[in-house]
Steps between C-alpha positions, in 0.01 A plus 500: 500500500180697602695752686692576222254530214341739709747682617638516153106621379519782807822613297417494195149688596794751713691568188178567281355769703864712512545462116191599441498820760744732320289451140167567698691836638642634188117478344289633737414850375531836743348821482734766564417797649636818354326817773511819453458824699499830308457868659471791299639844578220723295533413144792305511621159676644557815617166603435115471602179596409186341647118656605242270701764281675226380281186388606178418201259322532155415373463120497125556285495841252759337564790770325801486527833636259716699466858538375713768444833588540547892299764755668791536491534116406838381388372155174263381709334217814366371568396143810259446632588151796314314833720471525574100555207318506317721237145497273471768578113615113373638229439330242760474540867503711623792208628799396772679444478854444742769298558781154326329727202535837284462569381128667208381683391182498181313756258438802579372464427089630192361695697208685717757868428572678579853645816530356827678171685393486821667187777460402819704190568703278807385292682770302786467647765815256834456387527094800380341615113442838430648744214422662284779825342406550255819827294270251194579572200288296157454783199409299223416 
């Protein structure tokens, strides 16, 4: 009778831990890197690249997303920018980053429903601002 209670309690502790695993996944929050790498070719962009083009964030888990500028950059700063009329899903003001430093976003805002939120970056290549249309979306 000993044997089995505590085999059965070894189960029961078993089948507590993997129910519990795939909740304790889903709400553990990531930072998502979104890099970028911009040249310019006098006044105008030459070329970029940027990872994460497409970003999928978990509303629920609180993810948040992370831009950098990497070496090899020709300019000091990057603005993100919402497209036109388009919300801007975190909380807090969309960030400049650049090479002072990497800049993060908040959470994704409570009132905000899934879908995609796209913006642009704006650079400054030589003495005019120029706009960076990467298609990225956020779908929280």
């Amino acid at each position: 009778m000993r044997r089995f209670l505590t085999a059965a309690l070894v189960l029961f502790a078993l089948a507590a831990l993997f129910i519990d695993t795939p909740a304790a996944e889903e709400s553990t929050a990531r930072v998502v890197p979104i890099n970028v790498r911009i040249r310019c070719n006098g006044e105008d962009v030459g070329e970029f690249s940027i990872n994460n083009q497409a970003t999928r964030l978990s509303k629920a888990a609180g993810d948040t997303a992370m831009f950098g500028l990497l070496g090899g950059s020709d300019v000091d700063t990057v603005t993100v920018e919402p497209k036109q009329d388009v919300d801007w899903p975190f909380e807090g003001a969309p960030p400049s980053f650049g090479s002072r430093g990497n800049r993060g976003t908040g959470a994704i805002r409570s009132d905000i429903a899934p879908g995609s939120y796209g913006y642009n970056l704006i650079v400054t290549c030589g003495s005019a601002a120029d706009v960076i249309d990467p298609r990225m979306d956020i779908d929280p």
